[in-house]
Backbone as JSON, one array per atom type, in Angstrom:
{
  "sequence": "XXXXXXXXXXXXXXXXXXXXXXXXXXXXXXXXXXXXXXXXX",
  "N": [[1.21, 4.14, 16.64], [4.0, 1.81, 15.78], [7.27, 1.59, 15.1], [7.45, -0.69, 13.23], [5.14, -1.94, 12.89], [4.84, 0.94, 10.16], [6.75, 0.0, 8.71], [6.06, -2.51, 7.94], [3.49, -1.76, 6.47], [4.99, -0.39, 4.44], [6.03, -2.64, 3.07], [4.18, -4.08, 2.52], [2.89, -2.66, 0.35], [5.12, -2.14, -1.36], [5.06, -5.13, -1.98], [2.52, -5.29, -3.42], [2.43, -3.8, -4.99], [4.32, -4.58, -6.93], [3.47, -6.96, -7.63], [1.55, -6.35, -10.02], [0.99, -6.8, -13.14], [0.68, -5.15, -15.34], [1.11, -2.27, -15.5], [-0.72, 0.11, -13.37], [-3.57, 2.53, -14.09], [-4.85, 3.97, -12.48], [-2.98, 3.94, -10.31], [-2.98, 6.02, -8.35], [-5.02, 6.32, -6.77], [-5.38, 3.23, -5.7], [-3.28, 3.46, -3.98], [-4.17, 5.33, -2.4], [-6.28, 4.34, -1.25], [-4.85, 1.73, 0.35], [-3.85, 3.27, 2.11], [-6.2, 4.63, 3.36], [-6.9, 2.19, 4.42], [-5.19, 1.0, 5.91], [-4.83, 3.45, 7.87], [-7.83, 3.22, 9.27], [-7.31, 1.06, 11.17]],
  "CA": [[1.67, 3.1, 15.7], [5.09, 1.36, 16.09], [7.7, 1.66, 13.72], [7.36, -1.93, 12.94], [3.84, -1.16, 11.57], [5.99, 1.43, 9.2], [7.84, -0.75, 7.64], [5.0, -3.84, 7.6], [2.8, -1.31, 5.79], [5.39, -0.04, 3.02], [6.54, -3.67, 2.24], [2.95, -4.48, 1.84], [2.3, -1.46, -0.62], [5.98, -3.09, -2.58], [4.43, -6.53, -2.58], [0.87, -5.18, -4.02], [2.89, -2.61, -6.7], [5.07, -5.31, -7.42], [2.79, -7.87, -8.23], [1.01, -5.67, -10.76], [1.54, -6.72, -14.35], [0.25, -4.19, -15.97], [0.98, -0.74, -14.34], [-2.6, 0.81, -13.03], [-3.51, 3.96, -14.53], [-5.63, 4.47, -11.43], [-2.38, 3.98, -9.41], [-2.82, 6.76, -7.07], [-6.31, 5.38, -6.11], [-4.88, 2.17, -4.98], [-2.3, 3.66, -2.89], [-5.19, 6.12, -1.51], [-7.3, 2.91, -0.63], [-3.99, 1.28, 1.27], [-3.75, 4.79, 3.35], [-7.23, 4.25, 4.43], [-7.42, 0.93, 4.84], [-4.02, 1.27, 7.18], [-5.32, 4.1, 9.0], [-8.34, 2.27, 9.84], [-7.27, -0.14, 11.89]],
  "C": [[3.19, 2.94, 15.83], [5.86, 1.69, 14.36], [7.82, 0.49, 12.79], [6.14, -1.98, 12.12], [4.26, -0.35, 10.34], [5.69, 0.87, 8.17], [7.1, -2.1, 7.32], [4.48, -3.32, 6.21], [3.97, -0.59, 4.5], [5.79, -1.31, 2.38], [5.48, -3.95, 1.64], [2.9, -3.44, 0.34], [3.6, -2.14, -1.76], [5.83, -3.8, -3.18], [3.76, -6.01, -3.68], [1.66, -4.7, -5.45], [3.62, -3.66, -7.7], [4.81, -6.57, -8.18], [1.54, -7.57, -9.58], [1.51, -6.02, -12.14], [1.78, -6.25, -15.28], [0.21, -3.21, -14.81], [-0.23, -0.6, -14.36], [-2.57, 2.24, -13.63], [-4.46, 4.75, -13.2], [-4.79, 4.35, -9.89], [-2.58, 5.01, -8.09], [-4.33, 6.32, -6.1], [-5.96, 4.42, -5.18], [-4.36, 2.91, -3.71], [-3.11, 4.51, -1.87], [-6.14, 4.94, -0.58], [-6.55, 2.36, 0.26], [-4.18, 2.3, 2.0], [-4.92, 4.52, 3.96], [-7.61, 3.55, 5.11], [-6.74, 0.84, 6.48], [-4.61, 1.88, 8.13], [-6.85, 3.73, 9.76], [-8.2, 1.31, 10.9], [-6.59, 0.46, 12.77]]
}
């Protein structure tokens, strides 16, 4: 994986957190679901 991937995949995870209106109480879930999804591909 490039470091360009990186830095794709933490802006994404900024966007997603960032667009959240209400904090998640199941936040670490989410961010577990991005990790897999990422490493997936």
């Amino acid at each position: 994986m490039t470091q360009w991937d990186e830095y794709k995949f933490l802006f994404t995870i900024c966007v997603t957190l960032s667009q959240r209106t209400i904090p998640s109480n199941n936040l670490e879930e989410d961010l577990s679901d991005l990790l897999d999804t990422h490493q997936d591909r």
